[in-house]
C-alpha positions as CSV (number, residue, x, y, z in Angstrom):
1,X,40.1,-17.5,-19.2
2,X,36.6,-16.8,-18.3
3,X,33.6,-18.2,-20.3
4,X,31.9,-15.1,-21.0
5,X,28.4,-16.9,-22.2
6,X,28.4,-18.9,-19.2
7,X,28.9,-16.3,-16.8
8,X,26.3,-14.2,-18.4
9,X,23.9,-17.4,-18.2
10,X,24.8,-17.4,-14.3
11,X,24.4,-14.0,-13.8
12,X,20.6,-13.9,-15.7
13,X,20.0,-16.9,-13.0
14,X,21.1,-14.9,-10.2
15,X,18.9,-11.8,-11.6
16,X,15.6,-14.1,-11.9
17,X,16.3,-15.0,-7.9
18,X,17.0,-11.7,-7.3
19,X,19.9,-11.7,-5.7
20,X,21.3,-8.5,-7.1
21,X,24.5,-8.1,-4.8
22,X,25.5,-11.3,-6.3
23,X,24.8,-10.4,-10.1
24,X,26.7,-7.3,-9.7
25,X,29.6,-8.5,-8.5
26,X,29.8,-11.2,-11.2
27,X,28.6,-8.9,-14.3
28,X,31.4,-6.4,-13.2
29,X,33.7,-8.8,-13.9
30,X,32.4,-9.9,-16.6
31,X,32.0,-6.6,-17.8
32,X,35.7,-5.8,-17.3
33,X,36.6,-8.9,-19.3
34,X,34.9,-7.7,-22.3
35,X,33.7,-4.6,-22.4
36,X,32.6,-4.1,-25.5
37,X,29.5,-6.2,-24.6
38,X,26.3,-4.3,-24.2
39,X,24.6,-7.1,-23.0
40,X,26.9,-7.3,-20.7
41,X,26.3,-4.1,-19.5
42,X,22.5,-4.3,-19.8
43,X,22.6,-7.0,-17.3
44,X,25.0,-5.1,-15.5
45,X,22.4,-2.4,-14.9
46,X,19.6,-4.3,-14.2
47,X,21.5,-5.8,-11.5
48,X,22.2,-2.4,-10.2
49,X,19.0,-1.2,-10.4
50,X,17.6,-4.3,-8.6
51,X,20.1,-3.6,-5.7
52,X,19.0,-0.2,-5.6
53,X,22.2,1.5,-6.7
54,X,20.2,4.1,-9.7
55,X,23.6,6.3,-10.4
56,X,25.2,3.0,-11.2
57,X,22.4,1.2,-13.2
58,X,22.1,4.7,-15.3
59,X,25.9,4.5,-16.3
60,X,25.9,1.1,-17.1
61,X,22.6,1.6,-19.1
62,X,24.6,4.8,-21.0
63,X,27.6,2.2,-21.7
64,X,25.4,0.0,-23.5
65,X,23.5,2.1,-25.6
66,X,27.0,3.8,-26.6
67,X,27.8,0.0,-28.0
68,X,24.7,-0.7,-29.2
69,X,22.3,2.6,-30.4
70,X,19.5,1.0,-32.1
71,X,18.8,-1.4,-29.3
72,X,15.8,-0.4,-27.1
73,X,17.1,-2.5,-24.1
74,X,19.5,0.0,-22.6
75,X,16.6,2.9,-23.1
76,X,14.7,1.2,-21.1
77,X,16.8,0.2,-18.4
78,X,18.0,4.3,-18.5
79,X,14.6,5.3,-18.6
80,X,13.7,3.0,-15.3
81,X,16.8,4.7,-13.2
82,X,16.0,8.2,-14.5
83,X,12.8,7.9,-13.0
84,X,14.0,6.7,-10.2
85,X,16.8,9.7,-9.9
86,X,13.6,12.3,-10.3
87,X,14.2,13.1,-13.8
88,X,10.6,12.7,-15.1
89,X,11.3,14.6,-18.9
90,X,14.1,12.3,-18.9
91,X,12.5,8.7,-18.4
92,X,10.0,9.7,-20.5
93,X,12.2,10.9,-23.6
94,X,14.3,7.5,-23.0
95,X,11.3,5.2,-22.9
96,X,10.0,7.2,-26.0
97,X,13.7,6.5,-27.8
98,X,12.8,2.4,-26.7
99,X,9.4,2.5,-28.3
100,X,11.3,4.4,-31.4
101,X,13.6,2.1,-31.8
102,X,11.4,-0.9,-31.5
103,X,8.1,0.0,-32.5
104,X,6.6,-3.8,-32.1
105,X,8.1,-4.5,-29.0
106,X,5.1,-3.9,-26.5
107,X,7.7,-3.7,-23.3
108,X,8.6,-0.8,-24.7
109,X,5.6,1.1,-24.7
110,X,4.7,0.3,-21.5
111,X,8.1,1.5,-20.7
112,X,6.7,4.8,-21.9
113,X,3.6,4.2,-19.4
114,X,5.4,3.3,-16.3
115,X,7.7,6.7,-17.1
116,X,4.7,8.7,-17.7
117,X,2.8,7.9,-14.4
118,X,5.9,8.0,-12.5
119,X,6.6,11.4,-13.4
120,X,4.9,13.5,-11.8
121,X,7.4,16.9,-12.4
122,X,6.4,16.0,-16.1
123,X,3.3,18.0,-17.3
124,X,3.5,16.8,-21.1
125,X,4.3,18.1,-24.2
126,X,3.1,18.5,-27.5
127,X,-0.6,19.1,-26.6
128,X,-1.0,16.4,-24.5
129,X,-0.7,15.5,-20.8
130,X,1.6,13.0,-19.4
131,X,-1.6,10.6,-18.4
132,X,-2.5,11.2,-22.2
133,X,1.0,9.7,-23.2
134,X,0.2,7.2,-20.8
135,X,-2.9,6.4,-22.0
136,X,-1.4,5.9,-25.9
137,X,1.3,3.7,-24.9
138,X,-0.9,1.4,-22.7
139,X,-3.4,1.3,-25.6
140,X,-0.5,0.9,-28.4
141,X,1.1,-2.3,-25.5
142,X,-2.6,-3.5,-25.6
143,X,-2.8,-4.0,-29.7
144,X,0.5,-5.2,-29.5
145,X,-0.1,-8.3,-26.4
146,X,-3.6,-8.3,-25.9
147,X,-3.2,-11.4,-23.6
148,X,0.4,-10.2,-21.5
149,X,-1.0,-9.7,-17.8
150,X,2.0,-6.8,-17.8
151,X,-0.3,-5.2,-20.5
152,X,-3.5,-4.6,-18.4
153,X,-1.6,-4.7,-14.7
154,X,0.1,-1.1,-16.4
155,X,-3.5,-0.3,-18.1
156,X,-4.9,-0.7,-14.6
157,X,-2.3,1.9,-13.3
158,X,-2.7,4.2,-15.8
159,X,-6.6,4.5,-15.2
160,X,-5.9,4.7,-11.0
161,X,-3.7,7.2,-11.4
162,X,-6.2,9.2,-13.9
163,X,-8.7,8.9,-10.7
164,X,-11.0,6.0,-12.9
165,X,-11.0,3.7,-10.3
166,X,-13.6,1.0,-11.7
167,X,-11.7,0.6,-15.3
168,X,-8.7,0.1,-13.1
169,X,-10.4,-2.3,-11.5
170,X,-11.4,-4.0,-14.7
171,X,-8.0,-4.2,-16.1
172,X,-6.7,-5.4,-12.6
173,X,-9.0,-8.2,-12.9
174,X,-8.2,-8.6,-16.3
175,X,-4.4,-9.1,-15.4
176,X,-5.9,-11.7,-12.7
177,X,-7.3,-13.7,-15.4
178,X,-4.0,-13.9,-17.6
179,X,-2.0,-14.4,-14.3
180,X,-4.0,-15.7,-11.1
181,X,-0.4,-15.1,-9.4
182,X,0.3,-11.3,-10.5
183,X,1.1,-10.1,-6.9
184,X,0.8,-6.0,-8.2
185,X,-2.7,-6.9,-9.7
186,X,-3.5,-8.5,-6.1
187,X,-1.7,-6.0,-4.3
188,X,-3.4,-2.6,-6.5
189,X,-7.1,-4.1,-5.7
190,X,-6.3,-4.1,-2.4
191,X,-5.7,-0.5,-2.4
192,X,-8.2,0.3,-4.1
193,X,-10.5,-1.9,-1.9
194,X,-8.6,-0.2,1.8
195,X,-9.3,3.7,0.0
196,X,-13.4,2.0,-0.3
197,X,-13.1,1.4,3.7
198,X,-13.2,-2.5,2.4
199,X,-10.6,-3.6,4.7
200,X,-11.4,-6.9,4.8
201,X,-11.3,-7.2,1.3
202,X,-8.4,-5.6,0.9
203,X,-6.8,-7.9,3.4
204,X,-7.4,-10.8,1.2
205,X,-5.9,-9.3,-1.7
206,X,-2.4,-8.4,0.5
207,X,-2.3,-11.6,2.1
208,X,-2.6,-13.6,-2.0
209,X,-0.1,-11.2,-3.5
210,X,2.0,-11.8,0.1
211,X,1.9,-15.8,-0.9
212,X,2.2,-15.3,-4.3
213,X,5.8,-12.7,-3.6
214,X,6.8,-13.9,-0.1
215,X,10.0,-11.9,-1.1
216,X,8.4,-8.5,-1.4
217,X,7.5,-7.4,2.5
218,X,5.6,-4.6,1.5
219,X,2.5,-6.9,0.8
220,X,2.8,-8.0,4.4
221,X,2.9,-4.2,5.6
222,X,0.1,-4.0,3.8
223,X,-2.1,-6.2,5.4
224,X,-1.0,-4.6,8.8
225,X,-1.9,-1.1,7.3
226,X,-5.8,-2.9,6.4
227,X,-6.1,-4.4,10.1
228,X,-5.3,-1.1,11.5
229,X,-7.6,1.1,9.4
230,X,-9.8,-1.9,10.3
231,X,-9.1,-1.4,14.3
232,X,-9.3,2.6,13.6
233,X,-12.6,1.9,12.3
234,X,-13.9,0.0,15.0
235,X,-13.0,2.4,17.8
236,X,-14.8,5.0,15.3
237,X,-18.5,3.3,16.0
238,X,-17.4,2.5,19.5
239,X,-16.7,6.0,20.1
240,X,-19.7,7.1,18.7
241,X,-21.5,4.6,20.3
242,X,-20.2,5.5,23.6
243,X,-20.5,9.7,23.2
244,X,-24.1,8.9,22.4
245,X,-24.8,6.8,25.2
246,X,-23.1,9.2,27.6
247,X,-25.5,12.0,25.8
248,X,-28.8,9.7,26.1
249,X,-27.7,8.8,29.7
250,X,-27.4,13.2,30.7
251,X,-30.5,13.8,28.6
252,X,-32.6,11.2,30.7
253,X,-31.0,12.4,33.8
254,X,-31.9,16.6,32.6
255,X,-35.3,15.3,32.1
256,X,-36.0,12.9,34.4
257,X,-37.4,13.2,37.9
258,X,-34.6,11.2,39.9
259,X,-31.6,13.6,40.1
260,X,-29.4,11.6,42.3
261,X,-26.5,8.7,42.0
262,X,-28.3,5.9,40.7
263,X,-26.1,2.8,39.6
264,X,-29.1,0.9,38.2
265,X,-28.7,3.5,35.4
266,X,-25.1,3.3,35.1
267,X,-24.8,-0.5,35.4
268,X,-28.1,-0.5,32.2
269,X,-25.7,1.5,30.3
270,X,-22.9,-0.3,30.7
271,X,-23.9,-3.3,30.2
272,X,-26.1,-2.2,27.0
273,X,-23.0,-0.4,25.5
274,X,-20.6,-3.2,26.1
275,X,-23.0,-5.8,24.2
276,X,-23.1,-3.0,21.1
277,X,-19.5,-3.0,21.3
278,X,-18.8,-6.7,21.2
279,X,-21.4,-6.9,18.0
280,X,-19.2,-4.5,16.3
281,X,-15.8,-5.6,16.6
282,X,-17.0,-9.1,16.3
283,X,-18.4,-7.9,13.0
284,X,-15.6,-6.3,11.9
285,X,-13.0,-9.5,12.7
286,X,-15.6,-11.4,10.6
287,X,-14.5,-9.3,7.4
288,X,-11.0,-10.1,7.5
289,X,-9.4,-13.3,6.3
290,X,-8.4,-16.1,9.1
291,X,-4.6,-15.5,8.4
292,X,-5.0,-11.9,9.2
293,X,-6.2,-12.2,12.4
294,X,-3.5,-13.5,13.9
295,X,-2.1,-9.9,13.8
296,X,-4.2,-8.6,16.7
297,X,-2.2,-10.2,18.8
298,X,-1.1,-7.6,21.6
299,X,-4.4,-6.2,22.5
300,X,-4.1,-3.0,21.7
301,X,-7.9,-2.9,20.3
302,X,-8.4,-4.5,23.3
303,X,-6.9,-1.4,25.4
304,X,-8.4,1.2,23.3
305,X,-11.6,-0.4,24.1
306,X,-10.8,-0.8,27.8
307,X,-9.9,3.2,27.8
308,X,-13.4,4.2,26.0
309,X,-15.7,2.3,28.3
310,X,-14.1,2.9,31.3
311,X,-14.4,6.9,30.6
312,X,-18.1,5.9,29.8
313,X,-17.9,4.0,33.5
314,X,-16.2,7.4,35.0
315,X,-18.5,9.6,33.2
316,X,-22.3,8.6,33.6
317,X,-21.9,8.3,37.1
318,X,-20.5,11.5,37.3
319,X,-22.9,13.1,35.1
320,X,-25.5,12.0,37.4
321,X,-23.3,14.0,40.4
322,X,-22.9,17.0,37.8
323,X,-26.7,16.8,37.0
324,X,-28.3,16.9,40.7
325,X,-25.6,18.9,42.2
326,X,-23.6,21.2,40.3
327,X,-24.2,21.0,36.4
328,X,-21.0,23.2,35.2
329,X,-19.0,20.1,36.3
330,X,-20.1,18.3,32.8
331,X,-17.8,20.0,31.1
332,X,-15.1,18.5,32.9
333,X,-16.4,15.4,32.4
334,X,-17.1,15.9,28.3
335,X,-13.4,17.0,28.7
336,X,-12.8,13.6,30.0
337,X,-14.7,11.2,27.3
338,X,-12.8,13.2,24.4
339,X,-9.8,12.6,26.1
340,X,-10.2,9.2,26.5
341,X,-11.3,9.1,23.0
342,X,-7.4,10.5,21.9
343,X,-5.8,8.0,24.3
344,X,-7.4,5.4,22.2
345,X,-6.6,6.8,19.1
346,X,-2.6,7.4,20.2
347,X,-3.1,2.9,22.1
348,X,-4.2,2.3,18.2
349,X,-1.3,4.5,16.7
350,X,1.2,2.9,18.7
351,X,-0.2,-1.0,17.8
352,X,0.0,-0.7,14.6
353,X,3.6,1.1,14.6
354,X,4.5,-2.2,16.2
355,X,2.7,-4.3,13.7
356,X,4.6,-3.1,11.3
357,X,7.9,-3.1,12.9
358,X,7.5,-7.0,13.7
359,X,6.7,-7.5,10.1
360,X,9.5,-5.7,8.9
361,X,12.0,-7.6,11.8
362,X,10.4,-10.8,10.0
363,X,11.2,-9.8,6.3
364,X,15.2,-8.6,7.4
C-alpha cells in the first residue's frame, strides 16, 4: 500500500532539487495509485515541464483542472507548456482563467505577464496590446506583493521587452534588493549591460547569477558570450588602429621626399602600434572580473593580434616598395590588411565557439 502523502512529500523534495526525471517517475506512480488527485497531477506536470517534456506537462495540467476547475494551479501550469508549444492566445487565455479564478493570488497575474511577453504570435485583444496586458498584470502582482522579488524581476521583463531599458533596470535592481541572490535579476542586467557594450559589467553580473544558480549553465555561456564581444571589441580598435597607421605610414611616404625601403620607418611604426595595442587590450582585461579572465586561455586574442600586426609588418614595408616603384601594387597590399583583418575576425569566431563548447562539456 503506498503512502500517498508521503510520496507526494518526496516528490515536491525531488522538484525543489530539480531532479525532474526522478519526480516523474515517482508522481506517475503515484498518479496511477490515485488518480483522482489533482495535486497529484499538478506535481505531475510540473515535473514534466521541468524535464522538458511540454505535451506531457499540458495533459497532466488538463487532468487536474478536469478534477479540480476552480483551482488556478493547473491554469497556470497549462498556460506555462502552451507557451512553450507556441500557442501564445492559448497561454494567455489560461493564465487569464488563473488570475480569474484567484483574483488575490499575485502568481497568478504574473502568470498572465510571463504569457504575455512570451507570446509573441499574440497581438492582443480587446483594445489593448499584449505588452498592455502585460503591463496590467505586473502592476495588479505589484499591489498585490509589493515586496516578492518575482514581482519586480517580471516588472523588469515587461519594461525590457517594451524597449524601456532604464525602468527595467530599476525593477531589476529592485528585485536585487528583495533577493541579493535572484540569478534572472543578475543574469537580465547583464544583458542589458553586454547590448550597452559594458562587457565588463555584464561579466560581473553572469559570473553572480553563475554562483548564485551553479545549476543553470547558461549563466556560464554567458559570461563566455561577454568575453568574446569583449575580444571582438578589442580587435575593433586594434584594427582601426592598425588601418590608420598603415594610412599615416603611405601618406608620409606620398609626401615625403625619401621614396625608398626604409626600416627605420617600419620598425617606428611597429613598435608605436604594438605599445597602442598592448594599452588597449590591457584596458579592456581591466574591465572584466578576475574569474573571467581565466577564459582567455587559448590565445586566440592573442593570434588575432599576431595576424593584424604582422599584415601591418608585411604591409608598410611594402607600401614603401609600391610607393617609390610602382604605386598600383597598394591595392594588393590594402587587399592584404582587410584580409588579415577577416582572418582575425574568423581566429575570434572560432575561440569563442570553443569557449562555449568547454563550458557546455563542463555543465554535462
Amino acid at each position: 500500500m503506498i503512502d500517498t502523502r508521503t510520496e507526494r512529500e518526496r516528490a515536491r523534495v525531488l522538484l525543489s532539487m530539480r531532479r525532474y526525471e526522478d519526480a516523474a517517475r515517482m508522481l506517475a506512480v503515484l498518479a496511477a495509485a490515485e488518480p483522482d488527485s489533482a495535486q497529484t497531477w499538478c506535481l505531475l506536470a510540473q515535473a514534466e515541464l521541468g524535464a522538458g517534456r511540454s505535451r506531457e506537462g499540458l495533459k497532466a495540467a488538463r487532468r487536474a483542472m478536469a478534477l479540480e476547475p476552480a483551482g488556478s494551479w493547473p491554469h497556470r501550469l497549462a498556460s506555462i507548456a502552451l507557451q512553450r508549444l507556441g500557442d501564445g492566445r492559448a497561454a494567455v487565455e489560461a493564465a487569464v482563467e488563473a488570475a480569474r479564478l484567484e483574483p488575490h493570488d499575485w502568481v497568478s497575474h504574473l502568470s498572465i505577464a510571463q504569457a504575455a511577453v512570451g507570446a509573441r504570435d499574440y497581438a492582443g485583444e480587446g483594445g489593448m496590446s499584449r505588452l498592455a496586458i502585460a503591463e496590467r498584470a505586473v502592476a495588479a502582482a505589484r499591489e498585490l506583493a509589493p515586496d516578492q522579488a518575482e514581482v519586480h524581476y517580471f516588472a523588469g521583463q515587461v519594461s525590457r521587452e517594451a524597449g524601456n531599458h532604464d525602468a527595467a533596470i530599476r525593477h531589476f535592481q529592485r528585485a536585487l534588493a528583495s533577493d541579493p541572490a535572484h540569478a534572472g535579476a543578475l543574469n537580465e542586467l547583464g544583458r542589458i549591460s553586454l547590448d550597452r557594450g559594458r562587457t565588463g559589467q555584464a561579466a560581473e553580473h553572469f559570473i553572480r547569477a553563475a554562483r548564485t544558480a551553479p545549476g543553470e549553465s547558461v549563466y556560464g555561456r554567458n559570461v563566455a558570450v561577454a568575453v568574446a564581444r569583449m575580444e571582438a571589441s578589442s580587435h575593433r580598435l586594434v584594427a582601426w588602429v592598425i588601418y590608420v597607421s598603415w594610412l599615416l605610414a603611405v601618406v608620409a611616404l606620398i609626401s615625403g621626399p625619401a621614396k625608398e625601403l626604409n626600416w627605420a620607418v617600419t620598425l617606428t611604426v611597429l613598435v608605436t602600434v604594438a605599445a597602442v595595442v598592448a594599452a588597449i587590450v590591457w584596458m579592456q582585461l581591466r574591465r572584466l572580473p578576475k574569474q573571467a579572465r581565466v577564459l582567455f586561455k587559448g590565445g586566440y586574442l592573442a593570434l588575432a593580434l599576431g595576424v593584424s600586426i604582422s599584415s601591418l609588418a608585411i604591409g608598410v614595408p611594402a607600401s614603401q616598395y609600391a610607393v617609390a616603384r610602382m604605386p598600383i601594387a597598394l591595392l594588393p597590399v590594402l587587399a592584404l590588411m582587410i584580409a588579415a583583418r577577416f582572418g582575425a575576425f574568423l581566429i575570434l569566431k572560432r575561440g569563442a565557439a570553443r569557449r562555449r563548447a568547454q563550458l557546455l562539456r563542463s555543465h554535462a
